[in-house]
C-alpha beads as a LAMMPS data file, in Angstrom:
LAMMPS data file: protein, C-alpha beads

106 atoms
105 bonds

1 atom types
1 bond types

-500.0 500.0 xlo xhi
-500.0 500.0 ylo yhi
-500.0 500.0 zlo zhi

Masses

1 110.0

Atoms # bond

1 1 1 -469.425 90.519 -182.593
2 1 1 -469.629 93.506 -180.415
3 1 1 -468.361 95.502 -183.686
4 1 1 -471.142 94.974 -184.701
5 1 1 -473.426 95.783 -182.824
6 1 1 -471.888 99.558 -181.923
7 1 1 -471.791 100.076 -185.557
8 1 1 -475.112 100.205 -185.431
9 1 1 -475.582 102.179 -183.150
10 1 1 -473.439 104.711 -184.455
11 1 1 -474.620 104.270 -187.741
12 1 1 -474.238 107.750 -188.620
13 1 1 -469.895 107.433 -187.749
14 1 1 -470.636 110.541 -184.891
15 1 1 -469.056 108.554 -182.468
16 1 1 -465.968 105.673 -182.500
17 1 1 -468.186 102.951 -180.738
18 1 1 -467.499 100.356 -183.138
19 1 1 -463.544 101.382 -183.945
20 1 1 -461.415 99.559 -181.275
21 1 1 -463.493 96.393 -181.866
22 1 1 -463.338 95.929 -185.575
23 1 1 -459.581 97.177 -185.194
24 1 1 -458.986 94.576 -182.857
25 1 1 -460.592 92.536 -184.720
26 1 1 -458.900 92.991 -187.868
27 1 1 -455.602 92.587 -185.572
28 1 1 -456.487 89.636 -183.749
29 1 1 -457.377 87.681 -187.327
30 1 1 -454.348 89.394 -189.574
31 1 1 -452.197 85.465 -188.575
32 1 1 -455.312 82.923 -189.013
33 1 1 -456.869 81.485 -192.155
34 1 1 -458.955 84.498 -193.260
35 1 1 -460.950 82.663 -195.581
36 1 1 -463.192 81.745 -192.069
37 1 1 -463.551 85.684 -191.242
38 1 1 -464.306 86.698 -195.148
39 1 1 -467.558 87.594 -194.518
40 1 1 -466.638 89.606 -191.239
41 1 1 -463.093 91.155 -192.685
42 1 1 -465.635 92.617 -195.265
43 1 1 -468.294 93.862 -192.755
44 1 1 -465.033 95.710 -190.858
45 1 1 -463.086 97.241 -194.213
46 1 1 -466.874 98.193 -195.316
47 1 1 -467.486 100.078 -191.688
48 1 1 -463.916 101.362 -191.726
49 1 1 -463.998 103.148 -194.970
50 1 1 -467.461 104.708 -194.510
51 1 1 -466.567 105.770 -191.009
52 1 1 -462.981 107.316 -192.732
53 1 1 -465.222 108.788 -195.554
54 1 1 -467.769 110.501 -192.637
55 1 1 -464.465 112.150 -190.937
56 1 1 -463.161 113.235 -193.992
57 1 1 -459.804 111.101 -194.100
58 1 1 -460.138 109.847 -197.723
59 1 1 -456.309 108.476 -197.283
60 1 1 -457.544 105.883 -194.571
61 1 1 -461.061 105.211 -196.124
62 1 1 -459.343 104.387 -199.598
63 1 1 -457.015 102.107 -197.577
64 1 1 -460.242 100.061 -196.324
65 1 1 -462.087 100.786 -199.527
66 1 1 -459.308 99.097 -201.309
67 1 1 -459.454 95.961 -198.880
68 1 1 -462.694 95.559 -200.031
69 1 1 -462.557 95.768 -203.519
70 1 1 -459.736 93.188 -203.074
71 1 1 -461.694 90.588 -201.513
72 1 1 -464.589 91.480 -203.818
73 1 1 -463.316 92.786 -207.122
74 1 1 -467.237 92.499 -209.399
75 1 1 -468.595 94.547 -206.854
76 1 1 -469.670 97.648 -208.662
77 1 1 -470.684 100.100 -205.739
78 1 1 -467.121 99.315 -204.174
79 1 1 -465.128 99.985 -207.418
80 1 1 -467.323 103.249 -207.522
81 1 1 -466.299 104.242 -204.441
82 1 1 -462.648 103.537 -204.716
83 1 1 -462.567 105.725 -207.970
84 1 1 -464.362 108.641 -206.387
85 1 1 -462.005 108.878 -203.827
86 1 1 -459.185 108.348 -206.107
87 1 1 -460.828 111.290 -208.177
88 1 1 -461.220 113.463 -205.061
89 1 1 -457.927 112.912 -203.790
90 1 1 -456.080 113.511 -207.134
91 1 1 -458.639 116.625 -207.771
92 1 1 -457.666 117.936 -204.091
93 1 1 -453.709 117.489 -204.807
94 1 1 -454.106 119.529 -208.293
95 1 1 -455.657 122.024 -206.359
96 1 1 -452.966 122.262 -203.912
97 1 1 -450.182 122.493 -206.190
98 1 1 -452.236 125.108 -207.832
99 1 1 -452.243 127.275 -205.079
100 1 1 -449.146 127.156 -204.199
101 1 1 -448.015 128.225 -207.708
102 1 1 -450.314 131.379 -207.537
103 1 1 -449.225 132.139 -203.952
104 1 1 -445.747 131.709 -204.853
105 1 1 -446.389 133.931 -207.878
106 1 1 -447.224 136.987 -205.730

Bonds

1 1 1 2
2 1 2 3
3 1 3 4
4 1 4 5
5 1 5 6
6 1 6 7
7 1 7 8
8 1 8 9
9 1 9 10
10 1 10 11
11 1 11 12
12 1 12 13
13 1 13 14
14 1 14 15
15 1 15 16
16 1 16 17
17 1 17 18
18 1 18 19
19 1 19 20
20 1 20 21
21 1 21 22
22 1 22 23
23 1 23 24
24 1 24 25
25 1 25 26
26 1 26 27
27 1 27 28
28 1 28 29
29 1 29 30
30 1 30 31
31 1 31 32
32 1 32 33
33 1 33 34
34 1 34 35
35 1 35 36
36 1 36 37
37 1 37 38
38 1 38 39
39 1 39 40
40 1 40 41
41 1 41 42
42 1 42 43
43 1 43 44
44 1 44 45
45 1 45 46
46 1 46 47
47 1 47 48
48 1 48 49
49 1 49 50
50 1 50 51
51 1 51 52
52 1 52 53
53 1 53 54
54 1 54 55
55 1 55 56
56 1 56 57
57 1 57 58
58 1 58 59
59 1 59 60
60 1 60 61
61 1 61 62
62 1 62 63
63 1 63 64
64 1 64 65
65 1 65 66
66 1 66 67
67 1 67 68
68 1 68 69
69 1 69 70
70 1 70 71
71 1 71 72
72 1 72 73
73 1 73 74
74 1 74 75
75 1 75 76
76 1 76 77
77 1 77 78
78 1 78 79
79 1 79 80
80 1 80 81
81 1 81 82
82 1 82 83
83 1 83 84
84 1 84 85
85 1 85 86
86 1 86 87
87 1 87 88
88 1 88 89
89 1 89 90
90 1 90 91
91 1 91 92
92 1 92 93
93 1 93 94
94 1 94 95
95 1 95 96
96 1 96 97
97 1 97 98
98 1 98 99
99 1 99 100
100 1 100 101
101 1 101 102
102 1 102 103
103 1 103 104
104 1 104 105
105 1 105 106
C-alpha cells in the first residue's frame, strides 16, 4: 500500500504524503466486503485521526477516531483518545460561549 509507506515517511503529519492514498483508499473499499480490509481500514482511520489531531482539526480526527473505536471497541488507548477529544471539544465550546457572554456584556 503506497499509504503506507508515505505515512511513514511523514510520520510526524508535516506533510499530506500519505492523505490522497488512504482517502482513496477508504473510497475505493467503502462498496466491498470490509471484513478483507479490517486490518488496513484500521491502519487508515488510525493515520487519519493522528494526522487531524497534528493539524489541530479535532472535528475530523474524532470522526476517524470514532471509526476506530467502532471496529475495535476494548481498545483502551482508542477510547482514551476519543474522550479527550470529546473533553477538548466540549471544554473549547464552553469557552466560546463564555466569551461571547462577557463580550456581549460590555
Amino acid at each position: 500500500m503506497n499509504g503506507a509507506i508515505k505515512a511513514k515517511l511523514d510520520s510526524a503529519y508535516t506533510d499530506t504524503l500519505a492523505l490522497p492514498y488512504f482517502t482513496q483508499f477508504l473510497d475505493s473499499v467503502a462498496n466491498t466486503n470490509s471484513d478483507n480490509y479490517k486490518t488496513q481500514i484500521k491502519q487508515v482511520y488510525t493515520y487519519l485521526g493522528g494526522y487531524y489531531v497534528a493539524k489541530e482539526d479535532y472535528n475530523n480526527a474524532l470522526i476517524y477516531y470514532q471509526k476506530l473505536l467502532a471496529q475495535q471497541p476494548e481498545d483502551a488507548v482508542t477510547k482514551s483518545t476519543v474522550n479527550k477529544i470529546k473533553k477538548y471539544l466540549k471544554d473549547a465550546n464552553d469557552y466560546k460561549k463564555q466569551s461571547e457572554k462577557t463580550k456581549n456584556k460590555n
